[in-house]
C-alpha positions in Angstrom: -15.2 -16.2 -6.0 -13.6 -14.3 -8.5 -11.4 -15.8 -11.0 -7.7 -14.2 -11.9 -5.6 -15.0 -15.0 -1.8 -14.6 -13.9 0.3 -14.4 -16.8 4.0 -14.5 -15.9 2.5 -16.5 -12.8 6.0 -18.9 -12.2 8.3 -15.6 -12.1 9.2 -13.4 -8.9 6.4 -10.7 -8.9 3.9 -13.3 -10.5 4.2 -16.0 -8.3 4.0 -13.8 -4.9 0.8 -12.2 -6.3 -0.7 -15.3 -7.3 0.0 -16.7 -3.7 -1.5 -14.0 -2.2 -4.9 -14.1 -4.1 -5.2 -17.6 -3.3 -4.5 -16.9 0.3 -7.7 -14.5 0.0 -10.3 -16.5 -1.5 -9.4 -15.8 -5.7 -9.5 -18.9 -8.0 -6.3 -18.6 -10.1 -4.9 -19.7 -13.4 -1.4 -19.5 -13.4 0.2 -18.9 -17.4 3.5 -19.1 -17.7 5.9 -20.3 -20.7 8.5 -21.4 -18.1 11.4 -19.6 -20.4 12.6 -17.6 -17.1 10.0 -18.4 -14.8 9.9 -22.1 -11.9 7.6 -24.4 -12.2 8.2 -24.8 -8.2 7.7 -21.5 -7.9 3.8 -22.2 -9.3 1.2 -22.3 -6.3 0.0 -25.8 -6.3 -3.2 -24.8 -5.3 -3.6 -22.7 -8.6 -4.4 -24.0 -12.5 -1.6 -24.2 -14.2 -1.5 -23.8 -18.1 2.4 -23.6 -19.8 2.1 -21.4 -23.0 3.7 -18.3 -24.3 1.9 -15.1 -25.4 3.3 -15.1 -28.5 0.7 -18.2 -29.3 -2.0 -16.1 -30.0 -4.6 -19.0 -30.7 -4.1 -20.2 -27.3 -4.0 -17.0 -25.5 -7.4 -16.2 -26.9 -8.7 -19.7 -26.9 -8.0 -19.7 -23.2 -9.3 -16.3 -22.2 -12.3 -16.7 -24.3 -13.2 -20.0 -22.7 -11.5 -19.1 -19.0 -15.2 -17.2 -17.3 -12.2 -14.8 -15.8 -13.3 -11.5 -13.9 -9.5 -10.4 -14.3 -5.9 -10.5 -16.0 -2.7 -9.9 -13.9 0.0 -9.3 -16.8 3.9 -9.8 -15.8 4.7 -11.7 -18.6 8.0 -9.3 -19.5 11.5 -9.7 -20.4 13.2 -7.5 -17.8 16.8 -7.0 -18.4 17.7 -3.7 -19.4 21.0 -4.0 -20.6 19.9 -7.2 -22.9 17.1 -5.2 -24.1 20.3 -2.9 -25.2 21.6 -5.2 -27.5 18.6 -7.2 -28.4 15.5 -4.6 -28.6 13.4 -6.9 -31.2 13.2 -9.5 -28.3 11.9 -7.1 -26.0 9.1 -5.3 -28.2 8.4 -8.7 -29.8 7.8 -9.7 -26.4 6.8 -7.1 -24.0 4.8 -5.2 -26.8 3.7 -7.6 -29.8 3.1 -10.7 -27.6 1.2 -8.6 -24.5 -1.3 -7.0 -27.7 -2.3 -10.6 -28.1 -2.7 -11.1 -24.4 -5.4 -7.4 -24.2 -6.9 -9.3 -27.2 -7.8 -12.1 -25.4 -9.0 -9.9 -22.4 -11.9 -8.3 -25.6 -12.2 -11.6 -26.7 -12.8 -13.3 -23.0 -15.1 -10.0 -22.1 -12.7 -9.5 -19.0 -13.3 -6.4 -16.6 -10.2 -5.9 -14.9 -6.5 -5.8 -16.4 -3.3 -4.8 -14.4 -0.6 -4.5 -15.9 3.1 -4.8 -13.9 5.0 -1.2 -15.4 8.2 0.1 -14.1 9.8 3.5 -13.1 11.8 2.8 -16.2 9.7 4.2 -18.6 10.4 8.0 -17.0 14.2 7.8 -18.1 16.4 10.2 -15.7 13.5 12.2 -13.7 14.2 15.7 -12.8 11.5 15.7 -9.9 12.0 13.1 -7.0 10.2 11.5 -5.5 8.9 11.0 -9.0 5.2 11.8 -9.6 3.1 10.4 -11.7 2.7 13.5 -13.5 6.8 13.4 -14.2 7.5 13.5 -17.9 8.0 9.9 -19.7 11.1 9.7 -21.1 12.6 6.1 -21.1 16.3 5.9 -21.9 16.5 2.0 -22.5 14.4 -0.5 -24.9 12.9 -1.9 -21.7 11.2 1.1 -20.2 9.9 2.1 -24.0 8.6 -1.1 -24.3 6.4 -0.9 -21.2 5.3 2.7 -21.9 4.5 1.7 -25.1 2.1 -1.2 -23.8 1.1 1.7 -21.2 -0.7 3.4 -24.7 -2.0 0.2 -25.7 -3.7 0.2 -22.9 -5.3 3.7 -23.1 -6.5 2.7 -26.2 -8.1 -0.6 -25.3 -9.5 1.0 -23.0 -11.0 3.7 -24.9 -12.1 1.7 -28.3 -13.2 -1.4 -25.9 -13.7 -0.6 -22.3 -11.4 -2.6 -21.0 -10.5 -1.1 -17.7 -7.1 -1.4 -17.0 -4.3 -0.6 -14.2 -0.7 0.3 -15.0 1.8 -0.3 -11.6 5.0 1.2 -11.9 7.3 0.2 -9.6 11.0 0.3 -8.1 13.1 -1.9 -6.6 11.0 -5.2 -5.9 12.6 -7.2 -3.4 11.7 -9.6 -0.1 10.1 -13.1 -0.3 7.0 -14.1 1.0 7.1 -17.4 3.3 6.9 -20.0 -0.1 8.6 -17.7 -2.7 11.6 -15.6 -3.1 14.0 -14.2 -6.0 15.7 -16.7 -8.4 16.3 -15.0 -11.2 19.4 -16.4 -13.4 21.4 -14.6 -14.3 21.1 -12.3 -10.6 20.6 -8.8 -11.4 19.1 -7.3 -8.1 21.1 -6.2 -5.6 19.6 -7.7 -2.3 20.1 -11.3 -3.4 23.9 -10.5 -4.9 24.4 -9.3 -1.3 22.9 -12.4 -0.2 24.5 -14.5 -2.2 27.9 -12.8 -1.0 26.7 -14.1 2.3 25.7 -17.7 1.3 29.7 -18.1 0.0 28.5 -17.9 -3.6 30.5 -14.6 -4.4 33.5 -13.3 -2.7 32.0 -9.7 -2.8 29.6 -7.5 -3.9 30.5 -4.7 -6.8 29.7 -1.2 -5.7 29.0 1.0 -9.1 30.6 4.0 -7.9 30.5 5.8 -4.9 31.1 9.6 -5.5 27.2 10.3 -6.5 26.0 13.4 -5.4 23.7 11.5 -2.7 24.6 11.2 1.3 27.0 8.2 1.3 28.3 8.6 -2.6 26.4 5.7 -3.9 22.8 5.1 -5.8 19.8 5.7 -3.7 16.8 3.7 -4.8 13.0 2.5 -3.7 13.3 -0.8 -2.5 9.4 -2.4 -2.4 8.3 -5.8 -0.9 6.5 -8.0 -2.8 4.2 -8.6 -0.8 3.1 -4.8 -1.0 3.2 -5.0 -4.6 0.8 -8.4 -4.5 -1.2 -6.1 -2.5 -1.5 -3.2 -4.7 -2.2 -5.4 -8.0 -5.1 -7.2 -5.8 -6.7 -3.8 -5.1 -6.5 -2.2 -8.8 -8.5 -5.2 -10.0 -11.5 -3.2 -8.2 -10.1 0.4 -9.0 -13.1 2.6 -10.4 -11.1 3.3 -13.3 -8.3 3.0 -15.4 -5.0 4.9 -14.0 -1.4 4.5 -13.5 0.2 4.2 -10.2 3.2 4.5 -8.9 4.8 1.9 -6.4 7.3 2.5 -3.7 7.6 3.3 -0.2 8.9 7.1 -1.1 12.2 6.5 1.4 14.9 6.0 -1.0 18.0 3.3 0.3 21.5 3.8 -0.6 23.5 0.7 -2.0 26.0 0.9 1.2 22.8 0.9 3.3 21.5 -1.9 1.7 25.1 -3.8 2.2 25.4 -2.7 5.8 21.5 -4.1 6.4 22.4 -7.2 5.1 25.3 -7.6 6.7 23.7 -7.1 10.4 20.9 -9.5 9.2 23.3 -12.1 8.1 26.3 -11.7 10.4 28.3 -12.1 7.8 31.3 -9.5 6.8 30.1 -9.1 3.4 33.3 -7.6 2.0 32.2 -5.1 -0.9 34.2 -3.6 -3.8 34.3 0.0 -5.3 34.5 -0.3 -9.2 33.4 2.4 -11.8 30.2 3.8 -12.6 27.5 2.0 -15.2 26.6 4.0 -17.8 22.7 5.5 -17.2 22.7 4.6 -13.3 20.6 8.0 -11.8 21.9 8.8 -8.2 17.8 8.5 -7.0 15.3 6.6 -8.0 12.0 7.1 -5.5 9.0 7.0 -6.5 6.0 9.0 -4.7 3.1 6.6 -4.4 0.6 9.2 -2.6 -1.9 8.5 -5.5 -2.0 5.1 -5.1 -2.2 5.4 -1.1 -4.9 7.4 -1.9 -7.3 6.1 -4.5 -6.2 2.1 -4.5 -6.3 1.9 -0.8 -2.8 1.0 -0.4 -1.1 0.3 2.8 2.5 -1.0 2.3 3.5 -3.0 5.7 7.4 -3.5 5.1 8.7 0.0 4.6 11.7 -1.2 7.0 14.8 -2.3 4.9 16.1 -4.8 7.8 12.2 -6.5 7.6 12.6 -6.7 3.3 16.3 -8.0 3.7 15.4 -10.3 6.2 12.7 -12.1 4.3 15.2 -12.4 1.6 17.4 -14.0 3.5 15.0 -16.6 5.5 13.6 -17.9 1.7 17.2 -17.8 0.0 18.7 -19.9 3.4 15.4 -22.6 3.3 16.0 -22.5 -0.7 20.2 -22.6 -1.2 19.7 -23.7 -4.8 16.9 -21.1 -5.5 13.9 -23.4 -7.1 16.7 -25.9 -8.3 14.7 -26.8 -11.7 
């Protein structure tokens, strides 16, 4: 049985992935410093250990100590436009405190790191679907932060031989049957939808709709969970270290997405047309043909009505998200 350190374990992406080892057999220590992660939203049938990354004695005490065969890393701040006015917090966080967590991985003699990356660190792409060979030019403190942990890890891997697995991905979205999407404050647009639909908001906010794209508003790559828990599972055994991109390759529009939800709910959903955000590219796919390819990947909800739908069966068994 092979044992998996989780950082970030009680957020979103962390606590799916961590469910979904369990379900096949991993032992897993869940670390998570709680700051915008649930502790309901921790398997109970994993370790749990509540610290924060930046406590570099106990991040190394516990790797060194742990006997684990691999790290899952998703212990990031994601908000881009906080990372706008506060950048110290993110590269304190996502850069300075993640160094302490590859030091551990040295110090613990650990195989296998993946590391959860975004599309954000290629800026505005002139080639979609995006390849992985598509130049890296983030245009927000978050996505530098993450490409600059992307070089750390080239170069742990290099001086130390830690083998390591950078997943950039879209638009995560869906729930699995146990956990779902309580982020506070909401940023995603599937659970704003939903939320419109629970009577929590009187509408959703469209960001513009005269994009050059079919129906005038943002396309993007909207990826379940579940497929990314699948994907980090598999890099843990990739051959070597690589980055990957993750999406399904079929972009969504936002009107899509609102007309989805709204024949998934039966609710009206009334939506409103307000001005563009500043930096919002018309498309944002990714083309995930290298990790199809070399990871084994086989993404099962490509279908936007099955990723809204699972959305909306966690978000209607869980009306006050994880309530904690």
């Amino acid at each position: 049985m092979k044992k998996i350190l989780v950082a970030g374990g009680a957020g979103y992406i962390g606590s799916a992935c961590a469910e979904y080892l369990l379900d096949r057999g991993y032992e897993v220590v869940v670390f998570d410093s709680l700051g915008t992660g649930h502790r309901a939203a921790v398997d109970e049938r994993s370790e749990f250990v509540q610290g924060d990354l930046a406590d570099r004695e106990l991040i190394i005490d516990l790797v060194q100590n742990g006997s684990f065969d691999g790290i899952m890393h998703f212990a990031a701040f994601s908000l881009v436009g906080e990372s706008m006015t506060d950048p110290g917090k993110y590269f304190r966080n996502n850069l300075g405190a993640g160094i302490n967590l590859l030091d551990a991985a040295v110090a613990g003699d650990v195989k296998s790191f993946v590391f959860s990356s975004t599309c954000a660190t290629y800026g505005e792409p002139e080639i979609v679907p995006i390849p992985e060979s598509e130049k890296q030019s983030p245009i927000n403190a978050y996505g530098e932060s993450k490409l600059m942990f992307e070089k750390a890890l080239k170069w742990y891997n290099e001086i130390f031989g830690l083998k390591s697995a950078a997943l950039r991905y879209f638009n995560a979205s869906g729930a699995s049957d146990n956990f779902g999407e309580d982020h506070r404050p909401e940023t995603h647009l599937i659970p704003l939808v939903l939320q419109v639909a629970q009577g929590k908001r009187d509408s959703i906010k469209i960001f513009g709709d005269d994009y050059p794209t079919p129906d005038g508003t943002c396309v993007r790559d909207y990826i379940h969970i579940l497929d990314l828990a699948q994907a980090h599972m598999l890099a843990l055994d990739a051959e070597e270290s690589g980055h990957y991109n993750l999406g399904t390759g079929n972009g969504l529009s936002v009107k899509e997405i609102i007309n989805v939800s709204r024949e998934v709910t039966g609710h009206p959903i009334p939506a409103e047309t307000v001005p563009r955000r500043d930096g919002d590219p018309p498309r944002l796919i990714g083309c995930s043909d290298k990790a199809r390819e070399k990871l084994g990947w086989e993404p099962r909800f490509e279908n936007a009505a099955d990723i809204v739908t699972s959305a909306w069966r966690w978000m209607t068994s869980h009306p006050e998200g994880y309530a904690d």
